[in-house]
N, CA, C and O atoms as a MOPAC input file, in Angstrom:
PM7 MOZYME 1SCF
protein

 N    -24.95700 1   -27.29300 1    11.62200 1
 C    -23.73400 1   -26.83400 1    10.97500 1
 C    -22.57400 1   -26.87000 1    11.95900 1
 O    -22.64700 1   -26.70800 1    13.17700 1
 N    -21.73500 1   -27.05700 1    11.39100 1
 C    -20.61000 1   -27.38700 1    12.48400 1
 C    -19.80900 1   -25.90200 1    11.94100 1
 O    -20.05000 1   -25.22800 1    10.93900 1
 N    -18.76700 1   -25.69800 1    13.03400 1
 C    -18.17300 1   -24.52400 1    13.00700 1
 C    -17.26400 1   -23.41500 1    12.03800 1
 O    -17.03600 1   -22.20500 1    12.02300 1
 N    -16.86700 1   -24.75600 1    11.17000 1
 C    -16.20200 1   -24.17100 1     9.67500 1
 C    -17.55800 1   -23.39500 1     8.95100 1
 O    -17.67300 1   -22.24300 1     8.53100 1
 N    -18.10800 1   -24.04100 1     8.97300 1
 C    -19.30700 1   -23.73900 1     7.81200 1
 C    -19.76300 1   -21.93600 1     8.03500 1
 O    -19.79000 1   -20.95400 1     7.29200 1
 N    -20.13800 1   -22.26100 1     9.78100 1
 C    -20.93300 1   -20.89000 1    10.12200 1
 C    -19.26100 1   -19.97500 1     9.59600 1
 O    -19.42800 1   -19.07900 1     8.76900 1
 N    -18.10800 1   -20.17300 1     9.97200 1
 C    -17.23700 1   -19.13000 1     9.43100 1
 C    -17.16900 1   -18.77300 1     7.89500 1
 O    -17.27000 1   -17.68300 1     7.33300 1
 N    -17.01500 1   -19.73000 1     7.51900 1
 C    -17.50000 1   -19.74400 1     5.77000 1
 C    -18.80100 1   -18.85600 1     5.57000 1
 O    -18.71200 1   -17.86800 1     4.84100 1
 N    -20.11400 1   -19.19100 1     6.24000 1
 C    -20.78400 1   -18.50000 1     5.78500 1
 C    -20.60100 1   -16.99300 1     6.29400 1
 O    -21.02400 1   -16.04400 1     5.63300 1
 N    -20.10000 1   -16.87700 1     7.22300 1
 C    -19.98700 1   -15.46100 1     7.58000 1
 C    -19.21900 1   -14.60000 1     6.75300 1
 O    -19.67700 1   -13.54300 1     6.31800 1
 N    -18.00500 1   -15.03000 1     6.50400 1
 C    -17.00200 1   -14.70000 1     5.51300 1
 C    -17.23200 1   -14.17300 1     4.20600 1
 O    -16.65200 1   -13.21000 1     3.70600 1
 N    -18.52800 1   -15.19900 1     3.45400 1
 C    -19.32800 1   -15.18200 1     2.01400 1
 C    -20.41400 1   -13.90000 1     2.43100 1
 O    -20.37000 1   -12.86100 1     1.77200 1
 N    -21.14500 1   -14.01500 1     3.28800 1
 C    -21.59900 1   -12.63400 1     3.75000 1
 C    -21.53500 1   -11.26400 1     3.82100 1
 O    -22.43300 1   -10.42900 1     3.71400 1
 N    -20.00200 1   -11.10400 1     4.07500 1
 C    -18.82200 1   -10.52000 1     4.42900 1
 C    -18.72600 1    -9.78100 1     2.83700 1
 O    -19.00700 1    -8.66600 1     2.39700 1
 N    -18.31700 1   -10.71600 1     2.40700 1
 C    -17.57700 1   -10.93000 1     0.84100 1
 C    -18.86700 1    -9.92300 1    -0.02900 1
 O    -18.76300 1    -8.80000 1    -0.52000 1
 N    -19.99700 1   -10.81300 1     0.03400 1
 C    -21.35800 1    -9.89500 1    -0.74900 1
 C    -21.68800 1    -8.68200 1     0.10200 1
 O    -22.45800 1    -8.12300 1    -0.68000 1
 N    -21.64900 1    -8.08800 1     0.89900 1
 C    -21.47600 1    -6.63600 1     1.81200 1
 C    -21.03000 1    -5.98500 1     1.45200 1
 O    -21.56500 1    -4.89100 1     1.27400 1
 N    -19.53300 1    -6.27300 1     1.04800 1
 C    -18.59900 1    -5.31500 1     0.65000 1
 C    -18.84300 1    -5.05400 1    -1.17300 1
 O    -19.38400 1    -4.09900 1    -1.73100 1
 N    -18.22200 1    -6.28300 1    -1.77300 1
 C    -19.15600 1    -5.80800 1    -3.18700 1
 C    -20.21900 1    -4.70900 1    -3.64400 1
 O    -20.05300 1    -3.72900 1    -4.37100 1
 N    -21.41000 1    -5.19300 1    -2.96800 1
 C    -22.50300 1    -4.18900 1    -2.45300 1
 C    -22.29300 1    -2.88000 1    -2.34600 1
 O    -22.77300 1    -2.03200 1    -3.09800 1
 N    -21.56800 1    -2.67800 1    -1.40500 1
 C    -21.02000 1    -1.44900 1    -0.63000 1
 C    -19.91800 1    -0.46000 1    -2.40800 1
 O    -19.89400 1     0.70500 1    -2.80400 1
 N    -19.08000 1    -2.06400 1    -3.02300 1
 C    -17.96200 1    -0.50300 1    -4.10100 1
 C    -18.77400 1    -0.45900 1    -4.76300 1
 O    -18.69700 1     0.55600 1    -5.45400 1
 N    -20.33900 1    -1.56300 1    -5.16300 1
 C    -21.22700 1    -1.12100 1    -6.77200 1
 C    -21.08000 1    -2.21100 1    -7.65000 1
 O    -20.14400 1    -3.01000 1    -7.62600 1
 N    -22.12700 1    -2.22100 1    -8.50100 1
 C    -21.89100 1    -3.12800 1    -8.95700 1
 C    -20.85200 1    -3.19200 1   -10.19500 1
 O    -20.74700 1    -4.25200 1   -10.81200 1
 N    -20.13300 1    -2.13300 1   -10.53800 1
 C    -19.57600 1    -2.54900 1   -11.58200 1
 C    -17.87300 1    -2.94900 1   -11.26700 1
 O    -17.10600 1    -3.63200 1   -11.94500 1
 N    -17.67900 1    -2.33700 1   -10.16100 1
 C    -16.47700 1    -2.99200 1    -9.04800 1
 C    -16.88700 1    -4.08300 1    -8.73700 1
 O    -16.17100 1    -4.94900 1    -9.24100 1
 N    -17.53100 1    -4.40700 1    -8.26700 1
 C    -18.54600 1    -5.94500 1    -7.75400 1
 C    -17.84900 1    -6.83300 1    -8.81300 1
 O    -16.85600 1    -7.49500 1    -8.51400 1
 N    -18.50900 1    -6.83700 1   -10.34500 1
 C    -18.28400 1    -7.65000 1   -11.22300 1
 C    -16.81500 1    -7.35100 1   -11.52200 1
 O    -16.43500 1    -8.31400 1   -12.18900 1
 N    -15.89600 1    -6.57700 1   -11.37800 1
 C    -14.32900 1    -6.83900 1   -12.05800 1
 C    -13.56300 1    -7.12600 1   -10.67100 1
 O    -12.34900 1    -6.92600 1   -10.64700 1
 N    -14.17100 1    -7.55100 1    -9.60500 1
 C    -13.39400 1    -8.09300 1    -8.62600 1
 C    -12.21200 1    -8.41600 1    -8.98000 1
 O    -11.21900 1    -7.85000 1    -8.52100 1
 N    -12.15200 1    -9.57100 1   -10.02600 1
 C    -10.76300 1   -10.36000 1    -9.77900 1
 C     -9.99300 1    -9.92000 1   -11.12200 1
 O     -9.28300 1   -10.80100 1   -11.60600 1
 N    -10.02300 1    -8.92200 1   -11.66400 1
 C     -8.98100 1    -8.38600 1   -12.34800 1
 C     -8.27300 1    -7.14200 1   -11.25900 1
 O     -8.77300 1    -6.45700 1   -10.36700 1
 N     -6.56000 1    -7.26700 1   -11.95400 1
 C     -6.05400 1    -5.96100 1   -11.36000 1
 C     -6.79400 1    -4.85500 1   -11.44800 1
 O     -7.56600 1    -4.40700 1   -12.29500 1
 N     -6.17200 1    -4.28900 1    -9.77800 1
 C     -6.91800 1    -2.76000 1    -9.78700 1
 C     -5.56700 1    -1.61800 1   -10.42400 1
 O     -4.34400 1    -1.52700 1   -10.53600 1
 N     -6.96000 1    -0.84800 1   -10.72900 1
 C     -5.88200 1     0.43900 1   -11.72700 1
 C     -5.63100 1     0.42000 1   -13.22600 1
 O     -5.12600 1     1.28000 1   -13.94700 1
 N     -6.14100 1    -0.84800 1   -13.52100 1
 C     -6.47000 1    -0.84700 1   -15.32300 1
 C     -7.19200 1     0.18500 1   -16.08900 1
 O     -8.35300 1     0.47900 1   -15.80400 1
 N     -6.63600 1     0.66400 1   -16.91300 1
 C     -7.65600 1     1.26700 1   -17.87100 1
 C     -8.70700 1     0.46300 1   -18.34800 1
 O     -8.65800 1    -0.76600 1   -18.31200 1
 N     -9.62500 1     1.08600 1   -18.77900 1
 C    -10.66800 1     0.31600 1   -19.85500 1
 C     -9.59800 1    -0.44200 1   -20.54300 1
 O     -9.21600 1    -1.52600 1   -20.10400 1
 N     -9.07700 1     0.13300 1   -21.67200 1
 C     -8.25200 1    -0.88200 1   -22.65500 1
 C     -7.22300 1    -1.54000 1   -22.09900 1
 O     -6.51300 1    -2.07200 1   -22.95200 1
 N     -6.79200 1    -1.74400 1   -20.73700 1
 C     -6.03500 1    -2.73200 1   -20.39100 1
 C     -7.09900 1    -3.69800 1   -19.85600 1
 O     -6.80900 1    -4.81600 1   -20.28100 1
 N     -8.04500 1    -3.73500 1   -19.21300 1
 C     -9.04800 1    -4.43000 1   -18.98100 1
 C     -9.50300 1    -5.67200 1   -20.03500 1
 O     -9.64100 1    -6.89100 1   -20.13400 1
 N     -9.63200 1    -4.30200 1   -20.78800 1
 C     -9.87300 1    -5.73900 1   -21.96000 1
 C     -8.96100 1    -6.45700 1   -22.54600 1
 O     -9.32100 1    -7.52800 1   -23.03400 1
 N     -7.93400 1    -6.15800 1   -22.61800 1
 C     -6.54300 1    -6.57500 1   -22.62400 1
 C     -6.53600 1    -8.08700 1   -21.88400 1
 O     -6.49300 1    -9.22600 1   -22.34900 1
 N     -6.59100 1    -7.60700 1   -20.63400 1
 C     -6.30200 1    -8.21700 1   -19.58400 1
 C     -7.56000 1    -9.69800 1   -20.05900 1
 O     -7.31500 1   -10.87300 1   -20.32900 1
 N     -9.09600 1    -8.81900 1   -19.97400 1
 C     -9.72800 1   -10.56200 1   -20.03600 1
 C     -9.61600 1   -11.31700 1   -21.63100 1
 O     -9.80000 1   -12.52500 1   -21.77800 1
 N     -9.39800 1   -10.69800 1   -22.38300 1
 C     -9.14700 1   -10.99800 1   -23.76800 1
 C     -8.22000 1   -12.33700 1   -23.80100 1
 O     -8.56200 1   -13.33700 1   -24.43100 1
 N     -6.88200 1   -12.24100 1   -22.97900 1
 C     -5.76100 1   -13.37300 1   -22.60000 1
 C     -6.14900 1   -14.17200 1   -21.49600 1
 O     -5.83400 1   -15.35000 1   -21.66200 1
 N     -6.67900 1   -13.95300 1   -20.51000 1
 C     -7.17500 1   -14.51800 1   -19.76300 1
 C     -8.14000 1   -15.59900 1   -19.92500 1
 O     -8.13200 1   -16.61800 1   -19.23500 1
 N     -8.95200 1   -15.35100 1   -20.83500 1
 C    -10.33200 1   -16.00900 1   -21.49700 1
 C     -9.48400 1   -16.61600 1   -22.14700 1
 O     -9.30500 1   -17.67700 1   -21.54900 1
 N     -8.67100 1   -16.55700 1   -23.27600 1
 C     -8.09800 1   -17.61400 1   -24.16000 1
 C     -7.02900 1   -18.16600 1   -23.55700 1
 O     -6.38000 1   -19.07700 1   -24.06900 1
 N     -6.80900 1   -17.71500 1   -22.57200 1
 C     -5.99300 1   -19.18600 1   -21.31500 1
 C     -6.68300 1   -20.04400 1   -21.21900 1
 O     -6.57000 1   -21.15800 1   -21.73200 1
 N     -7.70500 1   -19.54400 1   -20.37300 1
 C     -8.89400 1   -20.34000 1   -19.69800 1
 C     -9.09400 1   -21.66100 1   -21.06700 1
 O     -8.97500 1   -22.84600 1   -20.75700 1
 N     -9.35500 1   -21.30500 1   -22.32800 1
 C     -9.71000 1   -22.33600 1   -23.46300 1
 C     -8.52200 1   -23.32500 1   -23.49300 1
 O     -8.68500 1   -24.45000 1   -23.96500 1
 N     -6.82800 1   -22.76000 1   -22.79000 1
 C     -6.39600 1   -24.34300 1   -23.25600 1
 C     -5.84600 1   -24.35900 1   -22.17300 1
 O     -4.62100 1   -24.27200 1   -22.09000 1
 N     -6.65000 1   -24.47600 1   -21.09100 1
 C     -6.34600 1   -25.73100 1   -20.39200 1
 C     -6.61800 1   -26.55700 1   -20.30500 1
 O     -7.51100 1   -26.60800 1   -21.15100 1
 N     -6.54600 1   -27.91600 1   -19.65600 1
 C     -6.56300 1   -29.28500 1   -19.53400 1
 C     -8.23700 1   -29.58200 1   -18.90500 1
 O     -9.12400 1   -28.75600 1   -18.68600 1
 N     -8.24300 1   -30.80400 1   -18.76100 1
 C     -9.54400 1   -31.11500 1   -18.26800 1
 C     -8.88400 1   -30.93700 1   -16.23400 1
 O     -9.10400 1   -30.28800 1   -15.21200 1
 N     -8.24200 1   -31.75700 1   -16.63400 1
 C     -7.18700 1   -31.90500 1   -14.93400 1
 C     -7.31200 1   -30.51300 1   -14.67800 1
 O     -8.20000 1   -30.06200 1   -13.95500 1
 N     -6.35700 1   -29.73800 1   -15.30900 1
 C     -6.59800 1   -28.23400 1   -14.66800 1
 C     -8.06700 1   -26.88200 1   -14.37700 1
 O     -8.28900 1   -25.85300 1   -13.74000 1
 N     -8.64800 1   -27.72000 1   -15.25000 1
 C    -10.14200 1   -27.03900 1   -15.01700 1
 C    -10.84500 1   -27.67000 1   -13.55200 1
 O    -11.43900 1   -26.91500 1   -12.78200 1
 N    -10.75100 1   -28.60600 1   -13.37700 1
 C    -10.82300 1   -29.32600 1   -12.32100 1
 C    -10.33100 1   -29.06500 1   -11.11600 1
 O    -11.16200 1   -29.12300 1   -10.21000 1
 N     -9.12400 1   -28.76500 1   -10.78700 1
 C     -8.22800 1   -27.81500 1    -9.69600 1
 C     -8.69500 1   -26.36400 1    -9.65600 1
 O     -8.48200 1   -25.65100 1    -8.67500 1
 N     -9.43800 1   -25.88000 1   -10.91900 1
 C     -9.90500 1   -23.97900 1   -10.32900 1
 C    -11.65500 1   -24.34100 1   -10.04000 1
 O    -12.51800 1   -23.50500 1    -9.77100 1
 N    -11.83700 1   -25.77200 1   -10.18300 1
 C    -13.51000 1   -25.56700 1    -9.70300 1
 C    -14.52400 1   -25.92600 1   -11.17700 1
 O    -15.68500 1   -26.32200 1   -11.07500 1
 N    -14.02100 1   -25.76300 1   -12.13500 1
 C    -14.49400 1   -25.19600 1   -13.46400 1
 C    -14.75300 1   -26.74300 1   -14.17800 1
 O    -14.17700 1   -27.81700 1   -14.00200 1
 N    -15.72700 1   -26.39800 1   -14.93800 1
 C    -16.37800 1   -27.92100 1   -15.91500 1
 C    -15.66400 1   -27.18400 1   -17.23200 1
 O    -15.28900 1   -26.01400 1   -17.31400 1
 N    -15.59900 1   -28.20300 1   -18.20300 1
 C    -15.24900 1   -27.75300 1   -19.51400 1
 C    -15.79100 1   -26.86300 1   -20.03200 1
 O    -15.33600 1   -25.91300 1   -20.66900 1
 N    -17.35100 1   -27.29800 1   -19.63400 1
 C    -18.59400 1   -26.57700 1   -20.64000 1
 C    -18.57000 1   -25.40000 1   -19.80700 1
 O    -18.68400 1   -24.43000 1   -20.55600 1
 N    -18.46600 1   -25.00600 1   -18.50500 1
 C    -18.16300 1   -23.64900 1   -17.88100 1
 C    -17.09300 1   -22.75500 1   -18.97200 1
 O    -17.24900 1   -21.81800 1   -19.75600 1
 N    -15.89700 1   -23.64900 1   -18.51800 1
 C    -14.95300 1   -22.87200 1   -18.96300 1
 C    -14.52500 1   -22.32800 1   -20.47300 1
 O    -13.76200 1   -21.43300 1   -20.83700 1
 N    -15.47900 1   -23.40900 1   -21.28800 1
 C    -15.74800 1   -22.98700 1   -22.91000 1
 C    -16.45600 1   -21.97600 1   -22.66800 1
 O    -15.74100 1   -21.01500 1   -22.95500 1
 N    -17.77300 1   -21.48700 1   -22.18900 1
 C    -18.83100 1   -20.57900 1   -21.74600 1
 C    -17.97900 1   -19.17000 1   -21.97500 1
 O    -18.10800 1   -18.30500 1   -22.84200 1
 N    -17.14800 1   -19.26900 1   -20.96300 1
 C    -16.92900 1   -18.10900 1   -20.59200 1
 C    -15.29900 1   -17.80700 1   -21.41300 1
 O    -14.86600 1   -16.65500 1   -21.39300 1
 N    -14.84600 1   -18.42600 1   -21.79900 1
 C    -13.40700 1   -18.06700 1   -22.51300 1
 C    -14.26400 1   -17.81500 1   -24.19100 1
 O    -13.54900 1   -17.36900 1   -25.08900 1
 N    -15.38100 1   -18.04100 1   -24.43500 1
 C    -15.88000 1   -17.86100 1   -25.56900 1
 C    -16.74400 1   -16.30300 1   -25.74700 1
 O    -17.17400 1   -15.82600 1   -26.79800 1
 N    -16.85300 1   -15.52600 1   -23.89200 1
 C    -16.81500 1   -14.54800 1   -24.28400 1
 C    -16.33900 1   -13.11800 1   -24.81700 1
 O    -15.20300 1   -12.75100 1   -24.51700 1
 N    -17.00700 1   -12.44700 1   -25.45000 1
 C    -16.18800 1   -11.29100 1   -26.13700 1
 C    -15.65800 1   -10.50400 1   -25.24600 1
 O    -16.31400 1   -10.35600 1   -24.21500 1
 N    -14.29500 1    -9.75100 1   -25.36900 1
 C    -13.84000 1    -9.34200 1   -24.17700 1
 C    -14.01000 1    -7.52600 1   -23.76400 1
 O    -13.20200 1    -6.78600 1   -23.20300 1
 N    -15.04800 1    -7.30900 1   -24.17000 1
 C    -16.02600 1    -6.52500 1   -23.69800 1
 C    -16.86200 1    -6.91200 1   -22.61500 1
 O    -16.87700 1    -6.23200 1   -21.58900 1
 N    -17.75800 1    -8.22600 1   -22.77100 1
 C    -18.27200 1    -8.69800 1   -21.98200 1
 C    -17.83800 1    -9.30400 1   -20.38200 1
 O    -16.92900 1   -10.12600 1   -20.27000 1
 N    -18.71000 1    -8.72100 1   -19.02400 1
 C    -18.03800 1    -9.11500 1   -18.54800 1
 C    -18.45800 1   -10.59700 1   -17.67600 1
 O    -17.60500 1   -11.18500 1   -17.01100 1

């Protein structure tokens, strides 16, 4: 491994530690704002998820994401997280 990598992996290490450490249900809403209520939460992935459905193939492509990912998950209920 050359030297990026071992930092990368340390970093991803790093990253699952801390998760770990707030729980898992902080763990899983990582990347929504902090300080939401429940009902802004769902708020929040409700629009988010039906973003996610129209974007482009190009732009699914630039966040990492396959179509069939990003149908997956903009098709869930926004309860679910």
């Amino acid at each position: 491994m050359n030297g990026l990598s071992d930092v990368r992996l340390t970093l991803h290490s790093q990253e699952l530690a801390k998760g770990q450490e707030s729980g898992t249900r902080e763990a899983n809403m990582r990347n929504a704002p902090s300080g939401l209520s429940r009902w802004e939460l769902f708020w929040h992935r409700l629009h988010t998820r039906k973003a996610l459905l129209g974007l482009s193939a190009e732009q699914l492509r630039d966040i990492g994401l396959s179509p069939e990912q990003a149908r997956e998950e903009g098709l869930k209920p926004f309860w679910r997280i």
